[in-house]
Residue, then its C-alpha position, 0 to 999 in steps of 0.5 A: x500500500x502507498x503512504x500518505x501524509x495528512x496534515x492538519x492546517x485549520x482548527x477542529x473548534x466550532x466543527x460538527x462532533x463527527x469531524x472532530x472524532x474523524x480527526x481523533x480517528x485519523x490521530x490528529x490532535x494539534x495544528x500543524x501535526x503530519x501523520x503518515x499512514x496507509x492510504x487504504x479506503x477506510x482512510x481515504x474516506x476519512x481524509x475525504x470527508x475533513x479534507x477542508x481541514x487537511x493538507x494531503x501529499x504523497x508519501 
């Protein structure tokens, strides 16, 4: 599987409780923190439905 990396660049204050456990999820918690994971479906999914909130690159 290819890798990418999620990082976060704008709050998770005053966003729905969804998106904030899908960024829990994602094991984002801070701004400006990058996570290289697996981009399996599942992920990719996740990263789609918060990705105003995101910046994603390949890994």
């Amino acid at each position: 599987m290819k890798k990418i990396k999620i990082t976060q660049i704008k709050s998770a204050i005053d966003r729905p409780e969804r998106q904030k456990l899908t960024l829990k999820a994602l094991g984002l918690n801070k701004l400006h923190v990058t996570k290289e994971v697996e981009a399996t479906p599942q992920i990719l999914g996740m990263v789609r439905k918060v990705s105003h909130m995101l910046k994603v690159e390949e890994a």
